[in-house]
ZADREN-874385 format. One record per residue (C-alpha): residue number from 1; residue in one letter; chain; x, y, z. Coordinates in nm, 2 decimals. Layout:
// ZADREN-874385
NUM; a; A; X; Y; Z $
...
This chain:
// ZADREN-874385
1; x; A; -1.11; -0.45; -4.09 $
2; x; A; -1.48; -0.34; -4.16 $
3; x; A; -1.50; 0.02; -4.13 $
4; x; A; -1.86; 0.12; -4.15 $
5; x; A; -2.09; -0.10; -3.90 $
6; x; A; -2.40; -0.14; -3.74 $
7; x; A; -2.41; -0.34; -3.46 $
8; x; A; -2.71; -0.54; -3.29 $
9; x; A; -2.67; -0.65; -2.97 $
10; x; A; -2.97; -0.92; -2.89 $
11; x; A; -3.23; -0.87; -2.61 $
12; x; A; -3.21; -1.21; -2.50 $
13; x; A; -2.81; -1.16; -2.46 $
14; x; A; -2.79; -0.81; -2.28 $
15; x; A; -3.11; -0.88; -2.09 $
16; x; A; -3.29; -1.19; -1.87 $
17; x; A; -3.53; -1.22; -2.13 $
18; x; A; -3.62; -1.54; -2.07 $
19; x; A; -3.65; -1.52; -1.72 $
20; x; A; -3.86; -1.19; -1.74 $
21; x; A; -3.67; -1.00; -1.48 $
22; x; A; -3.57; -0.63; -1.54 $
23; x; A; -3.18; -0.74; -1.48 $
24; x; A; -2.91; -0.60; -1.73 $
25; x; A; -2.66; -0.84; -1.78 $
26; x; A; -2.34; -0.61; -1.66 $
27; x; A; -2.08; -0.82; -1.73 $
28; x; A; -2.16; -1.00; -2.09 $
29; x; A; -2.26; -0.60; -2.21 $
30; x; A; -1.96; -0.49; -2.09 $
31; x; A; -1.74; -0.77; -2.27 $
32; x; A; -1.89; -0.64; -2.58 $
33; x; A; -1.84; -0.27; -2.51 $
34; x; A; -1.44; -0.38; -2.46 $
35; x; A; -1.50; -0.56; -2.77 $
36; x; A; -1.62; -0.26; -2.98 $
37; x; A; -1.40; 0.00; -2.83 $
38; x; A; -1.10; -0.17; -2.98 $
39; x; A; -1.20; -0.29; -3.29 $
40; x; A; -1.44; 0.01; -3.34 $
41; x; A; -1.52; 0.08; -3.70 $
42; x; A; -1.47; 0.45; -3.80 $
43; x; A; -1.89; 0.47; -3.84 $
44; x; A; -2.02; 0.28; -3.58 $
45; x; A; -2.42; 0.27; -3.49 $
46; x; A; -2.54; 0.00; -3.22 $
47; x; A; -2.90; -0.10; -3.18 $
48; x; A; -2.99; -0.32; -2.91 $
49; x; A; -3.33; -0.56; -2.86 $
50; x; A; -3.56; -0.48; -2.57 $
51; x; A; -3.53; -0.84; -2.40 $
52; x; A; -3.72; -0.89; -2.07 $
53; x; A; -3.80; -0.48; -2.06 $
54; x; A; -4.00; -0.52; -2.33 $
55; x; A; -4.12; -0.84; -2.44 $
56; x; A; -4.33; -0.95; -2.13 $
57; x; A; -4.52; -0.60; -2.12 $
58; x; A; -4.65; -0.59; -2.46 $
59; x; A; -4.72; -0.93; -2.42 $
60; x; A; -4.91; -0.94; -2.14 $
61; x; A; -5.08; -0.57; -2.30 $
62; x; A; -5.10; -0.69; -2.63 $
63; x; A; -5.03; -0.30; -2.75 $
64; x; A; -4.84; -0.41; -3.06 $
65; x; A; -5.19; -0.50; -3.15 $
66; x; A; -5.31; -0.16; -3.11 $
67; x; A; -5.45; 0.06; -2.88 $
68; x; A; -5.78; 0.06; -2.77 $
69; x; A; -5.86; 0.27; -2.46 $
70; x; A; -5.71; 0.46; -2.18 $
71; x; A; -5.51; 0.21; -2.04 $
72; x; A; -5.35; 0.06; -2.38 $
73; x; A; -5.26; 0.44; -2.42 $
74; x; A; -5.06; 0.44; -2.05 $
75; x; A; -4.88; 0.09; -2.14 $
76; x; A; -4.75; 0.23; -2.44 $
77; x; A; -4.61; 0.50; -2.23 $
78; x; A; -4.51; 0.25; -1.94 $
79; x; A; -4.36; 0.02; -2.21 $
80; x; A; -4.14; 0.30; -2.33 $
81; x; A; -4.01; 0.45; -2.03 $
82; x; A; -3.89; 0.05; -1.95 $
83; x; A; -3.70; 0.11; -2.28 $
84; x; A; -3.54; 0.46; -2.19 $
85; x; A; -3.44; 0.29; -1.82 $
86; x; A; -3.24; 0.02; -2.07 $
87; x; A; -3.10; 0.21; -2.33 $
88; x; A; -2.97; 0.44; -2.05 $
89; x; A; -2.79; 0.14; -1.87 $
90; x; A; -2.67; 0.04; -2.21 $
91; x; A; -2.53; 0.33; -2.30 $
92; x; A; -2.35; 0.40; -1.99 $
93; x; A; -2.14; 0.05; -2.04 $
94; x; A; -2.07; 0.18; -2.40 $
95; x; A; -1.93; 0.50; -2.22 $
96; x; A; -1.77; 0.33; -1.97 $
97; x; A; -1.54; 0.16; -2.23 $
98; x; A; -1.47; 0.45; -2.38 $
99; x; A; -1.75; 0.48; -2.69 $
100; x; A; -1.85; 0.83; -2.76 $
101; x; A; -2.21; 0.67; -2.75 $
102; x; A; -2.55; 0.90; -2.77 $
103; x; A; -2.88; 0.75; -2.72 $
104; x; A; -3.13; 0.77; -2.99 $
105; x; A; -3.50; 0.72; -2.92 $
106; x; A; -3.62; 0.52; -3.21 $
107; x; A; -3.97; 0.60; -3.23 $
108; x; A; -3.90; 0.96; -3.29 $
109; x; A; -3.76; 0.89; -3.62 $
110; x; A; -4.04; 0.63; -3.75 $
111; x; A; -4.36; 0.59; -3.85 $
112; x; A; -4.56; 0.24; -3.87 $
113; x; A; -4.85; 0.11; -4.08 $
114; x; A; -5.03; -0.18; -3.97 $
115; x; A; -4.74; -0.31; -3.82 $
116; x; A; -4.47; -0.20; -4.09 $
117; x; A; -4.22; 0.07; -4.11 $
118; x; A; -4.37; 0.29; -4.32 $
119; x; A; -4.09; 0.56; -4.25 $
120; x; A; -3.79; 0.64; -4.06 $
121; x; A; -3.58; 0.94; -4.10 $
122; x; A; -3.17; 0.89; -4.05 $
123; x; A; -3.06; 1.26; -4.13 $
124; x; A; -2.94; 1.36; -3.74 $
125; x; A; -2.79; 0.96; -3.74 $
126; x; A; -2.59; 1.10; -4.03 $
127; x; A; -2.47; 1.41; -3.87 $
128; x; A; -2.40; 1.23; -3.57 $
129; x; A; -2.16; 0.99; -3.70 $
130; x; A; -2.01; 1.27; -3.90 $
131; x; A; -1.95; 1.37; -3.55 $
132; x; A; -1.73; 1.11; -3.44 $
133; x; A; -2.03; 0.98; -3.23 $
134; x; A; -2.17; 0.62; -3.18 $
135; x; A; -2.57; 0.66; -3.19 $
136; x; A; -2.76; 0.40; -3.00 $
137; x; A; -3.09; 0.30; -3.06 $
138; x; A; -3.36; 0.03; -2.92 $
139; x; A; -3.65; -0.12; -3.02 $
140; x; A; -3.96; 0.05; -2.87 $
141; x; A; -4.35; 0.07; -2.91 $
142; x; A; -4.39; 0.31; -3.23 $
143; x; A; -4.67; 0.51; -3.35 $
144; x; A; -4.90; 0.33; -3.62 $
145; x; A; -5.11; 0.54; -3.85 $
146; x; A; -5.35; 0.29; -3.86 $
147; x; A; -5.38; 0.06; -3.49 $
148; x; A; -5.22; 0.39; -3.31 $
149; x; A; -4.94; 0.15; -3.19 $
150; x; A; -4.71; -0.14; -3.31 $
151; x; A; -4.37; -0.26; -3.20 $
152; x; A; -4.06; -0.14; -3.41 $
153; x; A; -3.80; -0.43; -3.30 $
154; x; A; -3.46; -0.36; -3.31 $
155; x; A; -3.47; -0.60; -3.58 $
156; x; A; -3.58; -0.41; -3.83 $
157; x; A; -3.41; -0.06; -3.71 $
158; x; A; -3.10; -0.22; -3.79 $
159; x; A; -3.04; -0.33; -4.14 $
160; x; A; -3.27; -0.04; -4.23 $
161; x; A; -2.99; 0.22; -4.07 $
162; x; A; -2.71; 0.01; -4.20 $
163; x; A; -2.88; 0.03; -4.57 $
164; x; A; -3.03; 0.40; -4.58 $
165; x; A; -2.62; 0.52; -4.42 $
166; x; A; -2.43; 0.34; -4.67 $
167; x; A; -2.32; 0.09; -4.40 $
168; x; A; -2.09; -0.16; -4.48 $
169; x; A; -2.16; -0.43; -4.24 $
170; x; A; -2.47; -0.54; -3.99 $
171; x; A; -2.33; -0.78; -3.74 $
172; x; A; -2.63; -0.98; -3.50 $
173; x; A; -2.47; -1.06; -3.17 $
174; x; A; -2.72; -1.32; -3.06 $
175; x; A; -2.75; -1.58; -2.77 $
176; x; A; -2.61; -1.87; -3.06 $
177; x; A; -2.31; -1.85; -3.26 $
178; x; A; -2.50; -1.81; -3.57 $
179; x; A; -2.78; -2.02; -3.79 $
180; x; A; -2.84; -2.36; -3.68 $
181; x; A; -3.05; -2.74; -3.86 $
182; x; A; -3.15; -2.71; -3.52 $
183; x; A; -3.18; -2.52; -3.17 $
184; x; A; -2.81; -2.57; -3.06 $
185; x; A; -2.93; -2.46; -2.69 $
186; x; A; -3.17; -2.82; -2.71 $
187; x; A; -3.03; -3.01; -2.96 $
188; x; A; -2.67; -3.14; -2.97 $
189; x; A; -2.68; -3.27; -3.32 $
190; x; A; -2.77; -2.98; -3.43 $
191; x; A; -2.53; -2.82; -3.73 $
192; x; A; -2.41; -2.45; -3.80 $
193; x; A; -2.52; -2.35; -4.16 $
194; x; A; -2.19; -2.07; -4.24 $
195; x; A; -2.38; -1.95; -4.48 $
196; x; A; -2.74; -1.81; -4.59 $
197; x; A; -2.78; -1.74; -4.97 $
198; x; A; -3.04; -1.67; -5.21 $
199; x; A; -3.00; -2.06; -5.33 $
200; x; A; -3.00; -2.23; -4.99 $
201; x; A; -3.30; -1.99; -4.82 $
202; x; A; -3.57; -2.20; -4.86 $
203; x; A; -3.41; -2.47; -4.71 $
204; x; A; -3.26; -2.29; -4.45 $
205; x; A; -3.63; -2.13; -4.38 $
206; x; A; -3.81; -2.46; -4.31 $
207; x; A; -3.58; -2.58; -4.05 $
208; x; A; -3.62; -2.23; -3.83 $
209; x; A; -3.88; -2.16; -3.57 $
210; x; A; -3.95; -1.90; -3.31 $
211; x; A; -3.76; -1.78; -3.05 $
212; x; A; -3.77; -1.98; -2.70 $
213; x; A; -3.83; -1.66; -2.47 $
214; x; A; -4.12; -1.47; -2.54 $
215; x; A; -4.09; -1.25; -2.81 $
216; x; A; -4.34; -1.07; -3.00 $
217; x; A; -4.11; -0.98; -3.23 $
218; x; A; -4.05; -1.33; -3.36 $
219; x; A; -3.76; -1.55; -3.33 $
220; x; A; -3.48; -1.65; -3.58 $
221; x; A; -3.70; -1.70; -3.88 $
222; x; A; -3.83; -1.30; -3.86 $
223; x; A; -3.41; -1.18; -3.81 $
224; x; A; -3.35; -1.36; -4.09 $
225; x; A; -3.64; -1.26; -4.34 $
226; x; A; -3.52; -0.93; -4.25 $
227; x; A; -3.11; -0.98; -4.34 $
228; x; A; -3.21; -1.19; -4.66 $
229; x; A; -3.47; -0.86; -4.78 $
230; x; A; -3.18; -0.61; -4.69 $
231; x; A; -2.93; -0.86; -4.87 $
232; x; A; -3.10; -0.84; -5.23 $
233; x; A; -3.04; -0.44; -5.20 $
234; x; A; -2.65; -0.52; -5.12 $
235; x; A; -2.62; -0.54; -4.70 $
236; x; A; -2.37; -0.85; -4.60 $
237; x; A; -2.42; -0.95; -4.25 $
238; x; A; -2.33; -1.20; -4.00 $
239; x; A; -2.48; -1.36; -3.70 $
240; x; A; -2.24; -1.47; -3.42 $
241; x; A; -2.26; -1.55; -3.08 $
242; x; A; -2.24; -1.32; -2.78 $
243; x; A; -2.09; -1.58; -2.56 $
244; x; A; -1.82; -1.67; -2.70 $
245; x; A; -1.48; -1.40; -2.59 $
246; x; A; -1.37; -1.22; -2.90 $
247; x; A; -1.65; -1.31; -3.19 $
248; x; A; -1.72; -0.99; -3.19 $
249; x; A; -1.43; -0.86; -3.22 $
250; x; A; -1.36; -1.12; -3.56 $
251; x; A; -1.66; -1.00; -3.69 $
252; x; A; -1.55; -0.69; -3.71 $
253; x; A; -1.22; -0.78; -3.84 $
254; x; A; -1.41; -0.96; -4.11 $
255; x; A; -1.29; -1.28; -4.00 $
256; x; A; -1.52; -1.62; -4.06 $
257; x; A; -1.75; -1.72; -3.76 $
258; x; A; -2.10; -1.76; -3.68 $
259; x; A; -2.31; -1.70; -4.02 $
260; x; A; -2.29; -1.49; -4.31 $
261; x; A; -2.57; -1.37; -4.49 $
262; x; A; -2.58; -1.22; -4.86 $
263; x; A; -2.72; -1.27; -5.17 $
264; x; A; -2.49; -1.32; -5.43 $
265; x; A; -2.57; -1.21; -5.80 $
């Protein structure tokens, strides 16, 4: 059993992000939140996507671009208090199950340069899982030293938590069980790569595209660029699905499913 985690739970899973509508999906969140609650490693952090609260606004405000005048300034703020409203709902399901979970607003613990995390302090997430306590965090519009805004996905929070906390494990609990030759949602022949290496990457990195919802975060290709930098300093995860009853729960077991990513020596 892993017993250090962080886990991701996908916007397009907790959220209608494809559809656009600001509607939590109760039941498939709270599955999860059953699923973590038993198998619940001793340091837990989760960090969850913004789906349809956050996608379609900065989309349709292109503030990950930067901000430019008075009302780029108010989106940011609009686009953040759609993230508290999620996190909150979120959090409550992890409570409801019986998580000790806190909230955690991301973009008070980073800094952004030209659309890269530049910096991100994880001292109080230390202390609070010293605590016994599960922080939460969320991807959210984050200060840029240089545009003045840019999006810090949830992508990106993760593996860095996992690596700068001594993490063992990130787990991805997406909307497919894992890395596909093809989109599985589209595509029936398409075939479940188990694993993603430092000798198969560039293989695995031409058959990828974006995500189908809109996300200015970028699809599969970005999560994965992400794992495979975080893997040459050590972090092992795995992707696997949200959909299917108890893959979470096997992930954190350390049980095959979905895919694993590393890189080897």
């Amino acid at each position: 059993m892993i017993q250090s985690a962080v886990v991701k739970l996908g916007g397009s899973v907790i959220t209608d992000k494809a559809g656009g509508t600001l509607t939590v999906h109760v039941d498939v969140v709270s599955r999860l939140a059953a699923e973590l609650a038993a198998s619940r490693p001793a340091r837990l952090v989760v960090v969850h996507g913004a789906g349809s609260f956050g996608h379609r606004i900065v989309n349709a405000t292109r503030i990950h671009e930067g901000l430019s005048d008075a009302a780029s300034r108010r989106a940011m703020g609009e686009t953040q208090c759609l993230q508290y409203e999620l996190d909150v709902t979120i959090t409550r399901l992890l409570i409801a199950a019986g998580l000790p979970a806190m909230p955690v607003q991301a973009s008070a613990l980073g800094v952004m340069s030209e659309g890269r995390l530049v910096h991100f302090d994880t001292t109080a997430l230390g202390h609070l899982l010293d605590q016994g306590l599960v922080p939460v965090l969320y991807g959210v519009p984050a200060v840029d030293r240089e545009r003045g805004c840019s999006i810090l996905s949830g992508d990106v929070i993760a593996p860095r938590v996992a690596h700068a906390l001594g993490l063992e494990r990130l787990i991805h609990v997406t909307d497919v069980d894992g890395v596909f030759t093809a989109d599985p949602r589209s595509d029936s022949n398409a075939v479940l790569i188990p694993h993603v290496h430092r000798d198969n990457w560039a293989e695995v990195s031409a058959r990828l595209a974006g995500s189908a919802a809109v996300d200015v975060t970028g699809g599969m290709t970005t999560k994965l660029g992400e794992l495979l930098h975080w893997a040459e300093r050590g972090l092992t995860s795995r992707i696997v699905s949200a959909h299917v009853p108890g893959r979470l729960t096997a992930a954190l077991m350390d049980e095959p499913g979905g895919t694993l990513v590393d890189w080897p020596p």
